[in-house]
C-alpha positions as CSV (number, residue, x, y, z in Angstrom):
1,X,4.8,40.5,-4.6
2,X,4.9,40.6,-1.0
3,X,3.5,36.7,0.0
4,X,1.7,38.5,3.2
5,X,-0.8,41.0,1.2
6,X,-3.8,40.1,-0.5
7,X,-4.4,37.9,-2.3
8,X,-2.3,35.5,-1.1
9,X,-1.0,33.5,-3.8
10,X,0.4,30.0,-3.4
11,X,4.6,29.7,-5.2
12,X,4.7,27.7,-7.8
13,X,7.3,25.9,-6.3
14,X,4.8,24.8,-3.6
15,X,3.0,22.2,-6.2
16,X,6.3,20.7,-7.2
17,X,7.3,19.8,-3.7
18,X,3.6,18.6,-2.5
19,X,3.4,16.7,-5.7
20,X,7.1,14.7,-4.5
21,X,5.9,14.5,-1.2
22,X,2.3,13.2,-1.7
23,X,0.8,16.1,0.2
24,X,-2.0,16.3,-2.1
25,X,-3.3,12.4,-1.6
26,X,-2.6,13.3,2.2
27,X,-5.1,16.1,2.4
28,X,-7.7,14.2,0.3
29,X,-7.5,10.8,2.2
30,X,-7.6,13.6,5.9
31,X,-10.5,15.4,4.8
32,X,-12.6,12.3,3.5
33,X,-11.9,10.9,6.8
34,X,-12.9,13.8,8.9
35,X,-16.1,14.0,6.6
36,X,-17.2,10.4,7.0
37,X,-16.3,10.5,11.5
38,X,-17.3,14.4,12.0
39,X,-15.1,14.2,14.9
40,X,-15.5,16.5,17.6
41,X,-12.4,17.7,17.8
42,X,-11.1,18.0,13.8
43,X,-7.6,18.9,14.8
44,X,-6.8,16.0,17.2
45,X,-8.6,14.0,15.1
46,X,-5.7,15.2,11.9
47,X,-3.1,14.7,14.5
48,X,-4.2,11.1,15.0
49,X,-4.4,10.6,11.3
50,X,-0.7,11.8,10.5
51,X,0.6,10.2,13.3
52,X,-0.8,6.3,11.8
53,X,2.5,4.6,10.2
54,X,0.6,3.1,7.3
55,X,-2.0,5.7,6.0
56,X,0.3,6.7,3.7
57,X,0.7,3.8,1.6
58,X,-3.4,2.2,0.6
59,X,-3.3,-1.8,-0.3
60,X,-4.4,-2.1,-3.9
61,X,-4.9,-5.5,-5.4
62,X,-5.5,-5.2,-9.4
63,X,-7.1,-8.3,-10.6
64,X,-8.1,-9.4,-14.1
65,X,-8.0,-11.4,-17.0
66,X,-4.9,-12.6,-18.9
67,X,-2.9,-9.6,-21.1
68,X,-4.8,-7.3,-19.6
69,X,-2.0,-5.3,-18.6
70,X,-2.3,-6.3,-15.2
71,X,1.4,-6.2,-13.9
72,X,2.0,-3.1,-16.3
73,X,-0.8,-1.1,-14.0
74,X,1.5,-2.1,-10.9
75,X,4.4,-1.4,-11.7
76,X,2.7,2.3,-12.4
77,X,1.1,2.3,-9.4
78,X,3.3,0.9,-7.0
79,X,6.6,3.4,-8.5
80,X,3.6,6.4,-8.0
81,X,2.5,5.7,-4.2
82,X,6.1,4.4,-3.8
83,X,4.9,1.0,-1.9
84,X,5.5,-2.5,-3.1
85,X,4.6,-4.5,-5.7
86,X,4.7,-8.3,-5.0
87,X,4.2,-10.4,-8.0
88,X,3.4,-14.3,-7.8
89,X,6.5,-15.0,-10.0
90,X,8.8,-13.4,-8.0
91,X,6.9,-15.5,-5.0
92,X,7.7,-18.8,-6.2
93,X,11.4,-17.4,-7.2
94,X,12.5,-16.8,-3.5
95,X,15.4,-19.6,-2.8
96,X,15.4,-19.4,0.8
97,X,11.7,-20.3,1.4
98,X,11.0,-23.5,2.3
99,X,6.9,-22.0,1.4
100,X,8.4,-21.3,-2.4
101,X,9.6,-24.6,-2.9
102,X,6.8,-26.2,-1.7
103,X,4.7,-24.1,-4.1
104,X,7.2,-24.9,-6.9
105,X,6.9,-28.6,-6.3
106,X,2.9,-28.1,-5.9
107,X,2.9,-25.9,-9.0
108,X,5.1,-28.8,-11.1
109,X,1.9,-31.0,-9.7
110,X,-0.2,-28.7,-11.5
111,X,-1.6,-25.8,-8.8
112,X,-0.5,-24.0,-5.8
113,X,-3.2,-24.6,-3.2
114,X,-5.0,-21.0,-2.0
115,X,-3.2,-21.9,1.5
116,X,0.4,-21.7,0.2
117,X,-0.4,-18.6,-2.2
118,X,-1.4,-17.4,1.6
119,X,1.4,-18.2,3.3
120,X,3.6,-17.3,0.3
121,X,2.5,-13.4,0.7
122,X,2.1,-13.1,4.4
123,X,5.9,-14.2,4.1
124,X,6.8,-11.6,1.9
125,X,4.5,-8.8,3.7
126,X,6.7,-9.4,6.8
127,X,9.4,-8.7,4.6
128,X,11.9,-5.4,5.6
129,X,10.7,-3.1,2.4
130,X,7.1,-4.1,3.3
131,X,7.6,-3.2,7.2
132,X,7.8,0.4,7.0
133,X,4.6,0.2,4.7
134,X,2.8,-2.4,6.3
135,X,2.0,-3.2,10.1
136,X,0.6,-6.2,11.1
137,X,-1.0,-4.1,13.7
138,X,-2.2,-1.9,11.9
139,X,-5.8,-3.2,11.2
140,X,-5.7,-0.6,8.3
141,X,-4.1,-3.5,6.2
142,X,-7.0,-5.6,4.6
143,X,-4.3,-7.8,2.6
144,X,-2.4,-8.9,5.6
145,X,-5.5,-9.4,7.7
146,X,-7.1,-11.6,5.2
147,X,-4.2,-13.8,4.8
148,X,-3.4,-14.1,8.8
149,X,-7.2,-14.6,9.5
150,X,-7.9,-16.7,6.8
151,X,-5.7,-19.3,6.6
């Protein structure tokens, strides 16, 4: 069927390659933004959205009781949005911060103060693999801005 007549249907292809690209979550996070502003200008206003380095990536922080499946959930989440997943273990397993090993000895103590969890993940957000993800910038980034206003 000729793609230019009526009715104009969409290859099937099309849903593959939005689906690997994350076109779909684009679109929906675009259009609930220009619902919420009503800009006066919708267009600009879709340029301004796709040009933003971190709307692509949403900070999720999953939170619950022991067993719950917790770091299951992330890993899930984090290989489906493609961003990172920072676990407290691997936190306090970094050898070449001098933050880690003060949390190590202050865990062997018996808790890691809420100021060095802080510090512990603002280090790792500043990380390379969180960069491209993550902007300090940003404002969009309620993680990093709680952490760096915080504490």
């Amino acid at each position: 069927m000729d793609a230019t007549q009526k009715p104009l249907l969409i290859p099937p292809d099309f849903a593959v390659y939005a689906e690997r690209h994350g076109l779909f979550q684009l679109y929906e996070r675009m259009m609930q933004e220009l619902i919420v502003s009503q800009p006066e200008d919708p267009l600009e206003a879709m340029l301004a959205i796709l040009k933003r380095p971190s709307d692509d990536v949403p900070t999720i922080v999953i939170h619950g009781p022991p067993a719950a499946g917790k770091r299951t959930m992330c890993k899930l989440v984090s290989q489906r949005l493609r961003c990172v997943h920072v676990v407290p273990d691997e936190l306090l397993r970094d050898e070449d911060s001098l933050i880690a090993q003060e949390a190590q000895s202050q865990l062997l103590k018996g808790k890691v103060q809420d100021r060095t969890w802080a510090e512990l993940i603002k280090e790792r957000v500043m990380k390379s693999d969180c960069l491209t993800k993550v902007t300090a910038k940003s404002g969009d980034d309620v993680l990093l801005n709680v952490v760096i206003d915080n504490y």
